[in-house]
Every structure is written in structure tokens, then in C-alpha cells.
C-alpha positions as CSV (number, residue, x, y, z in Angstrom):
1,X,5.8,-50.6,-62.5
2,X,2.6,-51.5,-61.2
3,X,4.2,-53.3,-58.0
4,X,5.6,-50.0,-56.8
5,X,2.1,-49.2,-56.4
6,X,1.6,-51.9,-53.5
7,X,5.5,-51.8,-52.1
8,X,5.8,-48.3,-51.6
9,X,2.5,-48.3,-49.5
10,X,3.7,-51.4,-47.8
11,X,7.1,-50.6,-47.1
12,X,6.2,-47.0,-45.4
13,X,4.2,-48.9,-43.1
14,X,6.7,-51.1,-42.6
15,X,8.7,-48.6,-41.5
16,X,5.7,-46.6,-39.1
17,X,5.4,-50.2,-37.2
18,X,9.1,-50.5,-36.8
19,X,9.5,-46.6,-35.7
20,X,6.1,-47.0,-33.3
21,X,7.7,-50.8,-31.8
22,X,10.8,-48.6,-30.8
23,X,9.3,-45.9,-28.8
24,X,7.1,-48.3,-27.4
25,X,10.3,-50.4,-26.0
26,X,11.8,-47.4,-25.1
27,X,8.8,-45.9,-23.1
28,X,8.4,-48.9,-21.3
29,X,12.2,-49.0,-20.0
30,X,13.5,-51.2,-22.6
31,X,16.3,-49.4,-23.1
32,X,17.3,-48.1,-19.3
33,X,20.2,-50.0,-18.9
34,X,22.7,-51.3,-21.3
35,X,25.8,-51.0,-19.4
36,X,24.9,-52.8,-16.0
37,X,24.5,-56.3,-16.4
38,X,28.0,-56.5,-18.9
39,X,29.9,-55.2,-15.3
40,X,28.2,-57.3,-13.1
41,X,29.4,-59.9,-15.2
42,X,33.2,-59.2,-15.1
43,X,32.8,-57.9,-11.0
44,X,31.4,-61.4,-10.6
45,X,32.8,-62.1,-7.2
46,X,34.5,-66.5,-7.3
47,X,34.9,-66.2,-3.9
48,X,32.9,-68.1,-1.0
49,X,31.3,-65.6,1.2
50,X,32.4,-66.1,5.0
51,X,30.6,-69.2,6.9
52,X,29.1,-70.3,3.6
53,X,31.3,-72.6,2.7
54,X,30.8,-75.5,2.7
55,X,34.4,-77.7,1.4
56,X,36.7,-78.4,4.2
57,X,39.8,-77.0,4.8
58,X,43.2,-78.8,4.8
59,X,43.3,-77.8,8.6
60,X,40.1,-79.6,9.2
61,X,41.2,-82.6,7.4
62,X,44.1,-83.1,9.5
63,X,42.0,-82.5,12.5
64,X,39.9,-86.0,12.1
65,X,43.1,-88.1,10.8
């Protein structure tokens, strides 16, 4: 019985620091955006941009042979 008397005390703070370390992530744009960097994962674009790449062609191959 007497340990309620330090785990009640302890566990509402507990709970104040968890409540005030939440609204301080999400005042300082923790929580802005979840959905963005999942898409850019799955638009992720394999292809080599135009003139930057750098493997040669089968065309170019041929060319030196």
C-alpha cells in the first residue's frame, strides 16, 4: 500500500512529460508530413535522365568494332 503513494505521483508525471514531449514534436513540425516520403519512395524514378548516362549503348559498341 505504501508504494502507491510514490507510483501514483510518479506515474502522473510520467504521463505530463510524455503529453508535454508530444506537443512539443508536434509544434516544431514533427508531425507535418507522414505521407510524403512513403510516395516518393514508390515514384522513385530507375531511369537515367537524358545525357547522364554514362553505359554505352549497343549502337556505340558496334561503332568502335
Amino acid at each position: 500500500m505504501e508504494a502507491l503513494y510514490l507510483l501514483i505521483p510518479l506515474s502522473i508525471i510520467i504521463v505530463f512529460i510524455a503529453i508535454w514531449v508530444f506537443f512539443r514534436a508536434s509544434d516544431t513540425g514533427q508531425f507535418d508530413d507522414l505521407v510524403g516520403p512513403g510516395m516518393r519512395i514508390l515514384q522513385d524514378d530507375d531511369r537515367p535522365q537524358v545525357g547522364e548516362s554514362s553505359d554505352k549503348t549497343a549502337s556505340e559498341i558496334s561503332k568502335k568494332d
